[in-house]
Each structure stands twice: as structure tokens, then as C-alpha cells.
DORO-367831 format. One record per residue (C-alpha): x, y, z; residue number from 1; residue in one letter. Coordinates in steps of 0.02 Angstrom, whole numbers, plus 50000, padded with zeros to 5 digits. Layout:
N
NODE, X, Y, Z, NUM, a
...
END
This chain:
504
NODE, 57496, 57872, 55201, 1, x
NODE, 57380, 57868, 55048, 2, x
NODE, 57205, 57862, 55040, 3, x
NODE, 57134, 57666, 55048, 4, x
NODE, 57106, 57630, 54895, 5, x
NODE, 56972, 57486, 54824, 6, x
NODE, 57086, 57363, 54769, 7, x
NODE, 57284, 57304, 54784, 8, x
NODE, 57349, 57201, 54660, 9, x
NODE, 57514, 57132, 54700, 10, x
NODE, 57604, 57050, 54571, 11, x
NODE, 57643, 57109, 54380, 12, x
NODE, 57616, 56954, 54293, 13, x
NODE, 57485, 56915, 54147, 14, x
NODE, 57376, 56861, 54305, 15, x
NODE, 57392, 57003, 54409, 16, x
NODE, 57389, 57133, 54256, 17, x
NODE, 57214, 57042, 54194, 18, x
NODE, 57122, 57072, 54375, 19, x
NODE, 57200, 57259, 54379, 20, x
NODE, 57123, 57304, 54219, 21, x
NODE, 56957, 57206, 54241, 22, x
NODE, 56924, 57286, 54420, 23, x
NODE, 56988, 57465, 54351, 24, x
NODE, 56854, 57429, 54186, 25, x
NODE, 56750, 57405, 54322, 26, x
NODE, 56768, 57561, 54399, 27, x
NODE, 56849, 57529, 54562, 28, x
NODE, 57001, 57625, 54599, 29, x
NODE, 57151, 57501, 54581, 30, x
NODE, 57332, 57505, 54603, 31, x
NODE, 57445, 57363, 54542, 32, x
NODE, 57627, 57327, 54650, 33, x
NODE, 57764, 57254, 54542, 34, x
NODE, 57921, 57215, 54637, 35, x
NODE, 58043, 57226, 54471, 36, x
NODE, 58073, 57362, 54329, 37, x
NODE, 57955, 57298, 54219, 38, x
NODE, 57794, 57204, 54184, 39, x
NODE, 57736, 57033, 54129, 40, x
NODE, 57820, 56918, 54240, 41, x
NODE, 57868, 56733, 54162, 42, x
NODE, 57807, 56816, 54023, 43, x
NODE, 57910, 56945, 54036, 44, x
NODE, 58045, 57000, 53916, 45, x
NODE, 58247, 57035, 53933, 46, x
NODE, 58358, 57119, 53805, 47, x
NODE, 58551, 57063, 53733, 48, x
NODE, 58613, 57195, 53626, 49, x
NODE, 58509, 57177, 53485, 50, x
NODE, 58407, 57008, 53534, 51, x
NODE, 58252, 57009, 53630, 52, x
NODE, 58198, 56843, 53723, 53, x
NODE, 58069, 56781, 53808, 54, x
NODE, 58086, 56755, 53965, 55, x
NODE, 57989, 56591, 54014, 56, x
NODE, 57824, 56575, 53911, 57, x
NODE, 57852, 56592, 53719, 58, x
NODE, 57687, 56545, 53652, 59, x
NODE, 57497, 56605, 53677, 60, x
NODE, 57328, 56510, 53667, 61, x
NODE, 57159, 56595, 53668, 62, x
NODE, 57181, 56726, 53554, 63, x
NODE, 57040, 56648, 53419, 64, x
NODE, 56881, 56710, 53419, 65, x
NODE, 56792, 56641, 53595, 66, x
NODE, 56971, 56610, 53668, 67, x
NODE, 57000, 56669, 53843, 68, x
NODE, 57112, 56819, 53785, 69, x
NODE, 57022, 56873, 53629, 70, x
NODE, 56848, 56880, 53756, 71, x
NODE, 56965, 56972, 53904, 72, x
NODE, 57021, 57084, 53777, 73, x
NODE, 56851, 57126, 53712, 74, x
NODE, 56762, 57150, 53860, 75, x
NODE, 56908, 57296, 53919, 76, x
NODE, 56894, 57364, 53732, 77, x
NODE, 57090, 57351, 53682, 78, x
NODE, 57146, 57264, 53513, 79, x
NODE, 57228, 57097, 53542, 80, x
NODE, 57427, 57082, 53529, 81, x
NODE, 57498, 57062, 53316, 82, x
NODE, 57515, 56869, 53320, 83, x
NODE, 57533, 56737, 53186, 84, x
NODE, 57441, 56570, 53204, 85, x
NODE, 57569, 56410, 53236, 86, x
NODE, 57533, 56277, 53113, 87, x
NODE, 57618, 56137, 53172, 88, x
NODE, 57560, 56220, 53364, 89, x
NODE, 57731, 56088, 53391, 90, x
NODE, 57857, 55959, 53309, 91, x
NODE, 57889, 55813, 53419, 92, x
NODE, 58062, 55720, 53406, 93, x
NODE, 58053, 55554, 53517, 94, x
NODE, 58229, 55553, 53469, 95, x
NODE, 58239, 55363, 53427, 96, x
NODE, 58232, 55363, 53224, 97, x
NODE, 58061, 55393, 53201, 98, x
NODE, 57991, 55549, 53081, 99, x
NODE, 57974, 55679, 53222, 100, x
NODE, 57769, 55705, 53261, 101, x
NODE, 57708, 55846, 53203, 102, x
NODE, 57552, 55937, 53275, 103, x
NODE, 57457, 56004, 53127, 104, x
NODE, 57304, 56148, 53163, 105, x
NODE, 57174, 56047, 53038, 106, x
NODE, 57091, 55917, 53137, 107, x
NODE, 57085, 55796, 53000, 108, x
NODE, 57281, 55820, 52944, 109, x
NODE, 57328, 55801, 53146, 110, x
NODE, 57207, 55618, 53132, 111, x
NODE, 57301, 55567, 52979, 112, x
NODE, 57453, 55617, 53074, 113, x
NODE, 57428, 55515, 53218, 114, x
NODE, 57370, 55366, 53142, 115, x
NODE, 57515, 55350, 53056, 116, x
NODE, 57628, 55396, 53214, 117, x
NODE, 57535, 55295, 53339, 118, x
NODE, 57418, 55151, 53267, 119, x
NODE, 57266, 55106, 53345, 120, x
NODE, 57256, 55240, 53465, 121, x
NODE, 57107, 55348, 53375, 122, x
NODE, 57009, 55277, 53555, 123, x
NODE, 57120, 55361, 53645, 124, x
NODE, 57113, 55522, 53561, 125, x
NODE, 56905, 55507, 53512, 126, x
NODE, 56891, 55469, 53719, 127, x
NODE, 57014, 55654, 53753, 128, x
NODE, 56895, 55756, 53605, 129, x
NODE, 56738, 55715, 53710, 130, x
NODE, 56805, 55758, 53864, 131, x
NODE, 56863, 55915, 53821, 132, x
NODE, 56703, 55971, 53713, 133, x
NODE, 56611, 55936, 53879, 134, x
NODE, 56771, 56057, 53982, 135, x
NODE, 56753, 56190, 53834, 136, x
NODE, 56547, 56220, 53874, 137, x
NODE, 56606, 56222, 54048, 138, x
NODE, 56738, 56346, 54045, 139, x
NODE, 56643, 56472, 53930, 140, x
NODE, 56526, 56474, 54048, 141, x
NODE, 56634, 56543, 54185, 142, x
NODE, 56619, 56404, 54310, 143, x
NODE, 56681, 56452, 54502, 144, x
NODE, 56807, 56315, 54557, 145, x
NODE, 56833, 56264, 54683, 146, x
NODE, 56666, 56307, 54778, 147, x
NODE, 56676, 56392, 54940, 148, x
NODE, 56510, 56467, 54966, 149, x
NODE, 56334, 56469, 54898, 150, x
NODE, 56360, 56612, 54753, 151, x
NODE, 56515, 56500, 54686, 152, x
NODE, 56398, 56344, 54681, 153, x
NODE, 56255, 56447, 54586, 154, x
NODE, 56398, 56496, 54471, 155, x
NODE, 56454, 56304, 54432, 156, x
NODE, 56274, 56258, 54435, 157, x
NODE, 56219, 56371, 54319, 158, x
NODE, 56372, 56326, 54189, 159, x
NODE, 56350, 56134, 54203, 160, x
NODE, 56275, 56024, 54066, 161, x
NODE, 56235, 55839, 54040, 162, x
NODE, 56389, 55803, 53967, 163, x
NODE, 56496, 55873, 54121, 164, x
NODE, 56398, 55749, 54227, 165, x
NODE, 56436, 55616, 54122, 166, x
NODE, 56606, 55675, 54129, 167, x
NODE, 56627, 55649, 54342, 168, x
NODE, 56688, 55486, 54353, 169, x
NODE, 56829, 55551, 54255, 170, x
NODE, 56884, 55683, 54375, 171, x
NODE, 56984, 55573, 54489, 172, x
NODE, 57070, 55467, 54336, 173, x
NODE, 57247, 55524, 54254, 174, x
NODE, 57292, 55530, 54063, 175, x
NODE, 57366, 55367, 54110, 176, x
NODE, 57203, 55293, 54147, 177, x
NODE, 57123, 55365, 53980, 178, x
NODE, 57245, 55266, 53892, 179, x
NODE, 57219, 55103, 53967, 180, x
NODE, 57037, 55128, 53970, 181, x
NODE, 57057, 55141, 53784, 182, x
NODE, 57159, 55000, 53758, 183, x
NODE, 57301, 55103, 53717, 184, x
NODE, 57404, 55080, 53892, 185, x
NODE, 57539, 54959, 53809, 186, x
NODE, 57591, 55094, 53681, 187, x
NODE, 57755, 55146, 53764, 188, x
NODE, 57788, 55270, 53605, 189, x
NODE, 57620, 55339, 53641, 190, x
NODE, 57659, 55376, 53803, 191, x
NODE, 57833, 55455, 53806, 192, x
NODE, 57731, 55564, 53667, 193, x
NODE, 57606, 55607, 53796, 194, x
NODE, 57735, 55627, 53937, 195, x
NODE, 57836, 55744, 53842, 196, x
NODE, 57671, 55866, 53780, 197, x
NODE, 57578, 55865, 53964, 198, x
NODE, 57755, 55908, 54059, 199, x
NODE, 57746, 56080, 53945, 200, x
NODE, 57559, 56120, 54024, 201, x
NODE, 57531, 56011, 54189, 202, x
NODE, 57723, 55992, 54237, 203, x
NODE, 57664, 55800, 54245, 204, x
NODE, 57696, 55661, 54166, 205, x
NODE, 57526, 55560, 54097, 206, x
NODE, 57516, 55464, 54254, 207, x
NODE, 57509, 55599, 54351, 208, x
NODE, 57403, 55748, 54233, 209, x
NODE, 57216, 55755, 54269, 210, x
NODE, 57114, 55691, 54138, 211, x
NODE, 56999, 55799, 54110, 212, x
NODE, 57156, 55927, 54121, 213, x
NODE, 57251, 55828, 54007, 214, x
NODE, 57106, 55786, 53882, 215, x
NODE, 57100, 55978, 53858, 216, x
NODE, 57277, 56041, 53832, 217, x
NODE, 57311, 55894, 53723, 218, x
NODE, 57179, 55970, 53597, 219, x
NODE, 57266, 56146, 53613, 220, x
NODE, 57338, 56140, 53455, 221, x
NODE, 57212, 56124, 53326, 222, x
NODE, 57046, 56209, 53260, 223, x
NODE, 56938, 56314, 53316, 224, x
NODE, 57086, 56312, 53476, 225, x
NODE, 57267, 56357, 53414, 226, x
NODE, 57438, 56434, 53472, 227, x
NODE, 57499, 56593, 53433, 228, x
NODE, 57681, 56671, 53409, 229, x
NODE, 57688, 56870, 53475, 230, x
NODE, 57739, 56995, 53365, 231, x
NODE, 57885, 57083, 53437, 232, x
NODE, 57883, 56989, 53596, 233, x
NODE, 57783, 56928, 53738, 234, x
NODE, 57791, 57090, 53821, 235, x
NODE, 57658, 57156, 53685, 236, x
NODE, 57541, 57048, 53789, 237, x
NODE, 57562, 57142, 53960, 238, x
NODE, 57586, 57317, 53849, 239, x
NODE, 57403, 57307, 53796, 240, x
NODE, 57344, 57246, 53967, 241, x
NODE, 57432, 57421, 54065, 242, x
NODE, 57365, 57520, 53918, 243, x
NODE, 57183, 57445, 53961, 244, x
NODE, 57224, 57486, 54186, 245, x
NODE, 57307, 57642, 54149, 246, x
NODE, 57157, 57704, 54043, 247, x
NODE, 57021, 57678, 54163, 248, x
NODE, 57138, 57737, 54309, 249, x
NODE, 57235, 57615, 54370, 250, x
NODE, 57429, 57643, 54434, 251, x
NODE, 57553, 57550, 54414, 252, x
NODE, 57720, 57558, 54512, 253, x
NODE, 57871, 57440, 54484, 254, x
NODE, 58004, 57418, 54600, 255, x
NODE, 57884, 57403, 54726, 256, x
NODE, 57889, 57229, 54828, 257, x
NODE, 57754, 57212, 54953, 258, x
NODE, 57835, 57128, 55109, 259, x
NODE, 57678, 57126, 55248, 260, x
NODE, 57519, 57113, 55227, 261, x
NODE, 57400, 57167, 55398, 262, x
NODE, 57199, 57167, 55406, 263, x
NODE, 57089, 57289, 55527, 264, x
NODE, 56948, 57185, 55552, 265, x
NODE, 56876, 57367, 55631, 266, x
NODE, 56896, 57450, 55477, 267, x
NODE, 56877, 57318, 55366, 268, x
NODE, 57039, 57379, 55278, 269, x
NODE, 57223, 57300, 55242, 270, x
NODE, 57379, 57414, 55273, 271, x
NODE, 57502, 57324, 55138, 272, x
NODE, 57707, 57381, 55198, 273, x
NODE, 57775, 57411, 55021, 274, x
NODE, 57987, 57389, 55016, 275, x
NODE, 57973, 57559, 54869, 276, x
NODE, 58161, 57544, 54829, 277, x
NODE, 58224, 57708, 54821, 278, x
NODE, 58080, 57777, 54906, 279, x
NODE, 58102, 57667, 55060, 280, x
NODE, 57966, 57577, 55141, 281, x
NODE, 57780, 57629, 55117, 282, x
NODE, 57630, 57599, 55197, 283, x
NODE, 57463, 57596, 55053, 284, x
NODE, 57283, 57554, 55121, 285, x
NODE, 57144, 57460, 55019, 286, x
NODE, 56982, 57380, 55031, 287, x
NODE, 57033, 57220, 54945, 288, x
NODE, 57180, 57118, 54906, 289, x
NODE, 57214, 57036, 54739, 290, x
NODE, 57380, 56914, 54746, 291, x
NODE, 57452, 56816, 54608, 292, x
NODE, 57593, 56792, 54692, 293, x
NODE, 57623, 56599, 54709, 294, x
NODE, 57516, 56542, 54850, 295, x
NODE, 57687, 56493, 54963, 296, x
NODE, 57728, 56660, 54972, 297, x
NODE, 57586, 56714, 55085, 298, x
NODE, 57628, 56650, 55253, 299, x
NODE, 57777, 56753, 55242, 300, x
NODE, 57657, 56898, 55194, 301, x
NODE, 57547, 56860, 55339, 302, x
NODE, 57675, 56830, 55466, 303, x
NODE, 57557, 56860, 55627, 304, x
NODE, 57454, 56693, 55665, 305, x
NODE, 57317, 56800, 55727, 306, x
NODE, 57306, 56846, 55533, 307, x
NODE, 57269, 56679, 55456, 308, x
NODE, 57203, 56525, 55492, 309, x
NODE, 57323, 56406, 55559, 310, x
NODE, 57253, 56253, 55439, 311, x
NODE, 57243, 56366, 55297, 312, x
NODE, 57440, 56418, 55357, 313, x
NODE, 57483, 56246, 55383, 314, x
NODE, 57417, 56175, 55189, 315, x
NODE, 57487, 56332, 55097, 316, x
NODE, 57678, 56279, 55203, 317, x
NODE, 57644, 56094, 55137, 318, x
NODE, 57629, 56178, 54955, 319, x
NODE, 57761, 56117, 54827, 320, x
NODE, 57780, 56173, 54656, 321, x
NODE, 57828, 56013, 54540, 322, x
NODE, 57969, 56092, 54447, 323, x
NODE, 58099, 56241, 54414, 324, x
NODE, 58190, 56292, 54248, 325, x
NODE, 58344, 56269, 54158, 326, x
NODE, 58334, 56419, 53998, 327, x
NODE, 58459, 56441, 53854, 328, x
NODE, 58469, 56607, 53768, 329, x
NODE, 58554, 56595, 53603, 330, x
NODE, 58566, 56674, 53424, 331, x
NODE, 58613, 56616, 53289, 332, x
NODE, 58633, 56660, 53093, 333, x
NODE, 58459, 56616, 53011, 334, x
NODE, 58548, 56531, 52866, 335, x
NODE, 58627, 56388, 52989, 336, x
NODE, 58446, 56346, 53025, 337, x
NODE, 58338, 56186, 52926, 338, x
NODE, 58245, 56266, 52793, 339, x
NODE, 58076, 56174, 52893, 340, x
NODE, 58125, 56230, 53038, 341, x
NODE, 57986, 56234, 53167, 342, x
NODE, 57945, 56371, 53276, 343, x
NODE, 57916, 56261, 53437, 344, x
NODE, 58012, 56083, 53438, 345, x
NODE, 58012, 55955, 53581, 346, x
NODE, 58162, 55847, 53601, 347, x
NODE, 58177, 55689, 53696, 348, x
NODE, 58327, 55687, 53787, 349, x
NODE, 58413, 55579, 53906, 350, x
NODE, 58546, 55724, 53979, 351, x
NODE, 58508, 55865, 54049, 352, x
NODE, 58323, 55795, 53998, 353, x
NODE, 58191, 55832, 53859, 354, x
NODE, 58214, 56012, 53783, 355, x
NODE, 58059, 56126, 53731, 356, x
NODE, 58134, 56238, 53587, 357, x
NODE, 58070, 56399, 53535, 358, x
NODE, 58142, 56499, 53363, 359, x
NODE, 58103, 56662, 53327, 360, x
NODE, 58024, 56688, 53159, 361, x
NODE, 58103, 56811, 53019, 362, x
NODE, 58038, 56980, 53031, 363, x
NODE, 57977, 56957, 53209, 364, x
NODE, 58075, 57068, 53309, 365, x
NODE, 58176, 56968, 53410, 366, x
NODE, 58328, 56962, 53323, 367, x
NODE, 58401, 57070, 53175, 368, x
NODE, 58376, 57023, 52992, 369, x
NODE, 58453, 56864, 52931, 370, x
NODE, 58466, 56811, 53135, 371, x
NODE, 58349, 56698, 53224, 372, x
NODE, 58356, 56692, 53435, 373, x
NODE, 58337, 56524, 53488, 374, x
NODE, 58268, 56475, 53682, 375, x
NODE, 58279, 56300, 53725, 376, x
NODE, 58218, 56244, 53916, 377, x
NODE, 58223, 56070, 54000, 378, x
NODE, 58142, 56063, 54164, 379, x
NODE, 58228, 56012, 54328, 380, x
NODE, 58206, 55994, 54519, 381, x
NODE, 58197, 56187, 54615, 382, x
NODE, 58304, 56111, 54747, 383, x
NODE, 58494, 56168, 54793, 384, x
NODE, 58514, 56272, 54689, 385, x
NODE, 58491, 56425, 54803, 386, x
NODE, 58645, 56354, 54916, 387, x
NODE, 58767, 56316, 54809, 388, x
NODE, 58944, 56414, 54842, 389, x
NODE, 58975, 56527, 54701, 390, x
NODE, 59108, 56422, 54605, 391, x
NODE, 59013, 56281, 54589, 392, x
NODE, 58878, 56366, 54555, 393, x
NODE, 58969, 56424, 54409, 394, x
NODE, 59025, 56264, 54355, 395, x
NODE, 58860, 56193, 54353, 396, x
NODE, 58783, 56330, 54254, 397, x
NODE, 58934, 56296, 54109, 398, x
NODE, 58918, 56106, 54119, 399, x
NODE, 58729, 56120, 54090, 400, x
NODE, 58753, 56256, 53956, 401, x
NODE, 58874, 56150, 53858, 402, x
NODE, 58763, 56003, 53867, 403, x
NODE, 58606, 56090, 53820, 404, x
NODE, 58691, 56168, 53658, 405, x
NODE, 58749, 56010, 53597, 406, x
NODE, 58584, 55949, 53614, 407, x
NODE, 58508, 56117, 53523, 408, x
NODE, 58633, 56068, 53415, 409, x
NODE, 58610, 55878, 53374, 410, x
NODE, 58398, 55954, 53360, 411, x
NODE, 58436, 56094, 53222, 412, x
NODE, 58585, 56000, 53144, 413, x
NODE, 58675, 56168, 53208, 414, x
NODE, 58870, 56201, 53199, 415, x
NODE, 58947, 56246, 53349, 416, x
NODE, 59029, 56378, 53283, 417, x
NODE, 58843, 56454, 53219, 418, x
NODE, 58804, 56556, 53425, 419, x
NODE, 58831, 56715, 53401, 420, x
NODE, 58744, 56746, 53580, 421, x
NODE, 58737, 56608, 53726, 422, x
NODE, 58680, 56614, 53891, 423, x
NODE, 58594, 56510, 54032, 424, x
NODE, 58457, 56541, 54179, 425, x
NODE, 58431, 56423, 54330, 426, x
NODE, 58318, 56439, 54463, 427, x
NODE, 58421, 56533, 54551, 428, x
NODE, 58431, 56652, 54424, 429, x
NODE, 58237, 56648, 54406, 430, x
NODE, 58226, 56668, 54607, 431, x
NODE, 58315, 56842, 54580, 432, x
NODE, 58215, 56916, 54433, 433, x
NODE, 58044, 56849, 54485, 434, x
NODE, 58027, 56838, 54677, 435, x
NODE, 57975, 56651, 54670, 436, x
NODE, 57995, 56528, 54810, 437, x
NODE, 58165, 56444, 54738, 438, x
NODE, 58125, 56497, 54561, 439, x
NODE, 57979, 56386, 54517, 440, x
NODE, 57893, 56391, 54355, 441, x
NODE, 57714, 56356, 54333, 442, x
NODE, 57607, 56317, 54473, 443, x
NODE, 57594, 56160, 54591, 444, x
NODE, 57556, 56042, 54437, 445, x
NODE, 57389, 55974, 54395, 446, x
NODE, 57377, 55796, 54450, 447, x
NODE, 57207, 55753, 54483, 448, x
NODE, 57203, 55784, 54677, 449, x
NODE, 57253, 55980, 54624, 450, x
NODE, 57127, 56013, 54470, 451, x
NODE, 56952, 56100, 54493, 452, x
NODE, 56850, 56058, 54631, 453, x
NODE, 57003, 56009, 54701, 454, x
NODE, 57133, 56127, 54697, 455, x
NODE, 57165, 56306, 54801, 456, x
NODE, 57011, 56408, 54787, 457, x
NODE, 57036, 56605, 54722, 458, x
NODE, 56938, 56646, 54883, 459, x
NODE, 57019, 56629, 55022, 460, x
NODE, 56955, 56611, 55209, 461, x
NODE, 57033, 56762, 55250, 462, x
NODE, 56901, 56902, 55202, 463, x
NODE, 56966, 57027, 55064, 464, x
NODE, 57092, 56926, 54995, 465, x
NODE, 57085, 56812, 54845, 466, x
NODE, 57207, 56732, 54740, 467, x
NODE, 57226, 56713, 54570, 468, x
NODE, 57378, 56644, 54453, 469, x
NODE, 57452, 56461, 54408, 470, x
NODE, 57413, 56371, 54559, 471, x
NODE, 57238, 56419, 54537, 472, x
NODE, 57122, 56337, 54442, 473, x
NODE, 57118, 56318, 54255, 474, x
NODE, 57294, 56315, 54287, 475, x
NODE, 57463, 56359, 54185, 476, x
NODE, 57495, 56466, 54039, 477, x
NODE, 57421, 56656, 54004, 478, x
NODE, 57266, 56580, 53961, 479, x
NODE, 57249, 56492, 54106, 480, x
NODE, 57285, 56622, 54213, 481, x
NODE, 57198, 56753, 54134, 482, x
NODE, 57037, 56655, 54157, 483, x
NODE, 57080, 56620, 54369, 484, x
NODE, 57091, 56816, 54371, 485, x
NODE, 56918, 56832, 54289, 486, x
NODE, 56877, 56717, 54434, 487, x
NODE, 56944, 56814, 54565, 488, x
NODE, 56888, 56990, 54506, 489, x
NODE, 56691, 56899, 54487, 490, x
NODE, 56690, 56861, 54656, 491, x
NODE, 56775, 57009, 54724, 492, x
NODE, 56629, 57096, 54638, 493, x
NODE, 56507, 56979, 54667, 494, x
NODE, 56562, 57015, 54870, 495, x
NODE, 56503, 57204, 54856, 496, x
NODE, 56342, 57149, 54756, 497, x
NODE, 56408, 57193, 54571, 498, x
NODE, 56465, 57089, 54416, 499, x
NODE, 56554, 57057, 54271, 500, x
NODE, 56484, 57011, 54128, 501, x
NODE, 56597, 56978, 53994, 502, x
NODE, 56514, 56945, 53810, 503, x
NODE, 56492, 56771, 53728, 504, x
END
């Protein structure tokens, strides 16, 4: 047995990584559980001979100056990741003649852009700018959400301002609503526009995306916001994160899978069983657990009832995540590509659904020179998939891989005969190399009953155990997730009657 240390982290993601290097920083002694052979989670990394791709995530916001990462990354004193600046953030093919929509980084090119793509909508988009200048003051504020206790309200007290007040009646309205409240709700372009965009952050569709969720990520794209492409890869992001843990003492050890979690109310102290691999099973001791794990994997964790709450049991089994993954992995000679061709293009599909498509850039390090890599996703239900008999499992994966080539395909005005490298991950797949509940993506969607006050708090009612992650509020993407660590680790701290104070 080792000696209990201050903090367990389980879970190797951008999440988990953030809070292990903020509590280390901090000075506590940390160690980090990762159940595979490497770091970063669904933004993670996988090697093909000479290609690299992306797992899951293939773009970053918050790396400009006052962005979530570029203020994480300051506070622990490590140089943000080499990344170039996406301008368009996204093209948009609705796929039904029109010039594809394309979203530019200037604020006044992306107004002239949408008044020519959608007329009379500037409402619609003046109504989303206000809301999220009011979220932006918020959030850099480091609000608690939801509130649990008395030092969490002080927190949201203290970051609220008159315009977050005014924006209230909003928090129980959908993207949906913003548009008929503008006038805009008959614009059916408009809105397979919208439902195309929020599926990438919310895993919604606009009648089902918070507004004041929706009103945010839809501004994601331009000034001062933007998105970034990774140098090398989006493992560069979790390399500077262990560099920061490992510094200030912090371990790491993959191909460790925590499988039971148990609490000593006596000692006030958690014995976490740790499946070590080779190593066999291990028992480590801490203070404090971290998990950014999704939230349906803890009653598993926490088998004995006497452990948990039964209601708190009961709402985490009731917990469904909105969506898994269908991901193409191909390469391709660079010269087969358009000579515009965007680094992240949305495609409106009818079969196997719309695409998200993500093209490495020359010189990047993903694929060799005169090669691109090319990732194209489409979402799809988590279901089945895990009990499928291996033959037609097979034939599934080959009859969606066909289909979503030709659709890469008809989008790039690619040959068929251009793939020098093709392959396809389902959920199953995803299941395997993550450890997620029937390989979902993201977290459990952010409809309006799920966002802020709303949602699953960081603290849980179990003491010395919080959450953090993409079920936890702000929600999806590094960004997000990064900042519901932050939350976490503040309140962790805040328990023992310390703080962290990041810089404006």
C-alpha cells in the first residue's frame, strides 16, 4: 500500500490532466490514473504509418489572450501549444445549391456574410451577441454552477452583473426560441444552418441547445474569440499539461483503470482498487477524489449503496449521453484537394447524416509532404452497437465507410482512387480505447434543463469527491472542460480553506 496521498485524479483526458496540474501547482501531492497507454483522451492521438490523426476533437478555442487555455496555461507557467488561428473557424455546405457559408474571424466580414446568406436575420444574431457579452463577464469571472452550498453562491454572486440578470428569463428558452423571438423562426435555411453548427458543441439541434449556451458557441468563431489548428497534433495539448503535473510533482501512470472506489468516513480517506495491468490489482489511498470520468460510470465505481446516496445513484443511472461517433481516417495526396480547401467543412447530408470534416494543413505534421489526412465524423445513436455479432458488425462498419467516403468525396470533389489510407471507428471501437459507457462522445448535451444552474454540480454529495469533464458545466470541448476542472480544483481548495487565483 502507498502512502494516502492528497489528491486522485482518475481519468487522462484534457479535464482530468487540467485539475492534476492545477492541484500539483498548488502544492498538493497528486497522482493522475489513466486506464490506456497514453494521454489526452478524445483528444487523444493514434498513429498509421506515417499519418497522425486526431482522435475525436480536432480543433481548440481559448487559446487568445483571456481564453480559458491561454489563462490555465499562464497561471501553471507553461507556453501554450504552436497553433495557427482558423480563418474561416468553418465552411458550411447546406448541400442544396447555395454558396457554402463561410464563418469568417472579422466580425464585420462574418455580418456581411450572413446577410447575404440569411436575410433579415441580423435580430437574430444582434439578440445571440448580447447574450453572450453578458455569459463572457460571467465566465471570466469564475462563476460556481450549479450552487450547492453557501461558498459556491458567494462565488456566482460575486461574478454576476446587471446584464446577467437581465439575461434570466433567457435561461429556460432554446436557440429555437431566440429565433422566433426575433422574427426569424420561419427561416428554415437559417435553421438547418443553426442545427448543423450547435450539434458540433451542444450535440442538439436549435430546439433543443440552451440559449444562453447556444448564443455563446455560435460566436466562437470570430474576434477577440477564435479556433485554433494544433501544430503537430492534439496531443501537444495534453504534452504541455503532464510537463506542467510532472514538474511540480505529480505522477502519472497509464494503464492503470481504477475499478472501485471505497470511503472511510473514520479516516476521512478513499482506498481507490486500481486494475495496474501487468502489475495486477493495487490498492492507492488519498484525501480527495477528482473524476472526469463520465458521470455514468460512477455507480459502477461505488458499487456499495452504503457509499452513495440512493437519489444521487438513482439520477446518475437515469443519465444519457445524446450521441456516439461514426470517424473516418483517411489520406490522401494534397494535390487531389480544392486549392480553397477549408480546414474544417460541415456537410449536410441525408445518409449516414451531416459530416464535420477536418484537413490537415501542409507542414503540420500529420501527414508527410505533399499528403493531407482527412477526418470526417457524422454523429449517430450509442445504441447496439456493443451487441452486434462480429460479422455484421463488420458489414456495418464497411457499409458506413463506403458511404461516408463518397460523401467526403462528393464534399472535396475527391477521386476515389485519391485514399491512400482509409479506416473507420464506431462506438464500439471508441468503447474499447476510451472506457466510455457505449462509446459516447461529448457529454449529456446542453438543452436547457442540463446547462448551469441546472446541470450536475462538480461537487458532489458524497464528501471528497467532485467531478469535472463534459457533463459538467460550461460543457463540451477542451475549453469547456478545462474551465469545469478549474471549478472542481477551486472548491476542492476552497474545502481545506485555500484558493486559486488565476490572473485576469
Amino acid at each position: 500500500m502507498e502512502s494516502v496521498q492528497d489528491v486522485i485524479v482518475i481519468g487522462g483526458g484534457i479535464a482530468g490532466l487540467t485539475a492534476a496540474a492545477l492541484l500539483a501547482h498548488e502544492g498538493l501531492s497528486v497522482t493522475l490514473l489513466e486506464s490506456h497507454h497514453q494521454l489526452g483522451g478524445c483528444a487523444g492521438t493514434f498513429r498509421r504509418g506515417p499519418y497522425t490523426f486526431d482522435v475525436g476533437a480536432t480543433q481548440v478555442a481559448g487559446l487568445e489572450p483571456g481564453g480559458s487555455h491561454a489563462r490555465l496555461f499562464r497561471h501553471l507557467k507553461i507556453k501554450p501549444p504552436e497553433a495557427a488561428r482558423l480563418d474561416p473557424g468553418c465552411v458550411v455546405d447546406l448541400n442544396d445549391g447555395s454558396p457554402p457559408v463561410h464563418l469568417w474571424h472579422d466580425p464585420e466580414r462574418w455580418r456581411r456574410e450572413r446577410s447575404q446568406q440569411f436575410p433579415g436575420s441580423e435580430r437574430f444574431w444582434q439578440l445571440c451577441r448580447w447574450i453572450h457579452r453578458q455569459n463572457w463577464q460571467f465566465a471570466a469571472a469564475d462563476p460556481v454552477l450549479p450552487v450547492r452550498t453557501g461558498w459556491d453562491l458567494g462565488r456566482t454572486l460575486a461574478a454576476l452583473k446587471p446584464g446577467n440578470l437581465a439575461c434570466a428569463p433567457f435561461s429556460l428558452l432554446t436557440v429555437s426560441d431566440l429565433l422566433n423571438l426575433s422574427g426569424c423562426g420561419g427561416d428554415i435555411r437559417l435553421r438547418r444552418f443553426l442545427d448543423l453548427q450547435l450539434r458540433l458543441y451542444s450535440q442538439q439541434p436549435c430546439d433543443r441547445t440552451a440559449a444562453l449556451y447556444g448564443a455563446t458557441v455560435l460566436q466562437m468563431c470570430q474576434a477577440p474569440l477564435g479556433l485554433w489548428h494544433l501544430h503537430g497534433s492534439m496531443q501537444s495539448l495534453s504534452d504541455q499539461l503532464v510537463m506542467a503535473l510532472q514538474r511540480d510533482g505529480g505522477r502519472v501512470h497509464l494503464r492503470h483503470r481504477a475499478v472501485k472506489l471505497e470511503r472511510d468516513h473514520d479516516l476521512a480517506e478513499w482506498l481507490v482498487t486500481v486494475d495496474a495491468h501487468a502489475q495486477g490489482k493495487l490498492r492507492l489511498k488519498a484525501s480527495e477524489i477528482v473524476c472526469s470520468l463520465p458521470p455514468q460510470c460512477l455507480p459502477g465505481l461505488i458499487p456499495d449503496p452504503q457509499q452513495m446516496p440512493e437519489a444521487y445513484r438513482n439520477h446518475l443511472d437515469t443519465l444519457k449521453a445524446p450521441s456516439g461517433a461514426i470517424v473516418f481516417y483517411g489520406a490522401v495526396e494534397r494535390h487531389y484537394l480544392p486549392d480553397d480547401c477549408p480546414g474544417h467543412l460541415q456537410r449536410d447530408e441525408e445518409s449516414p447524416g451531416s459530416l464535420f470534416l477536418s484537413v490537415s494543413h501542409d507542414g503540420d505534421g500529420r501527414a508527410p509532404e505533399g499528403q493531407a489526412t482527412v477526418i470526417a465524423s457524422v454523429f449517430t445513436s450509442p445504441e447496439g452497437w456493443l451487441d452486434l455479432d462480429e460479422k455484421a458488425y463488420q458489414k456495418r462498419k464497411k457499409e458506413l465507410r463506403d458511404s461516408i467516403r463518397a460523401g467526403v468525396n462528393a464534399a472535396l470533389n475527391l477521386p476515389d482512387h485519391a485514399w491512400l489510407h482509409q479506416e473507420l471507428a464506431t462506438p464500439r471501437g471508441f468503447a474499447h480505447w476510451t472506457g466510455r459507457p457505449h462509446g459516447v462522445v461529448g457529454g449529456l448535451g446542453q438543452s436547457p434543463d442540463r446547462f448551469g444552474p441546472f446541470g450536475l454540480a462538480s461537487r458532489t454529495p458524497i464528501p471528497g469527491l467532485w467531478l469535472c469533464g463534459d457533463s459538467i458545466h460550461p460543457g463540451e470541448g477542451t475549453a469547456g472542460v478545462s474551465l469545469s476542472a478549474l471549478m472542481a480544483c477551486r472548491q476542492l481548495m476552497a474545502s481545506k480553506g485555500l484558493s486559486i487565483r488565476l490572473a485576469d
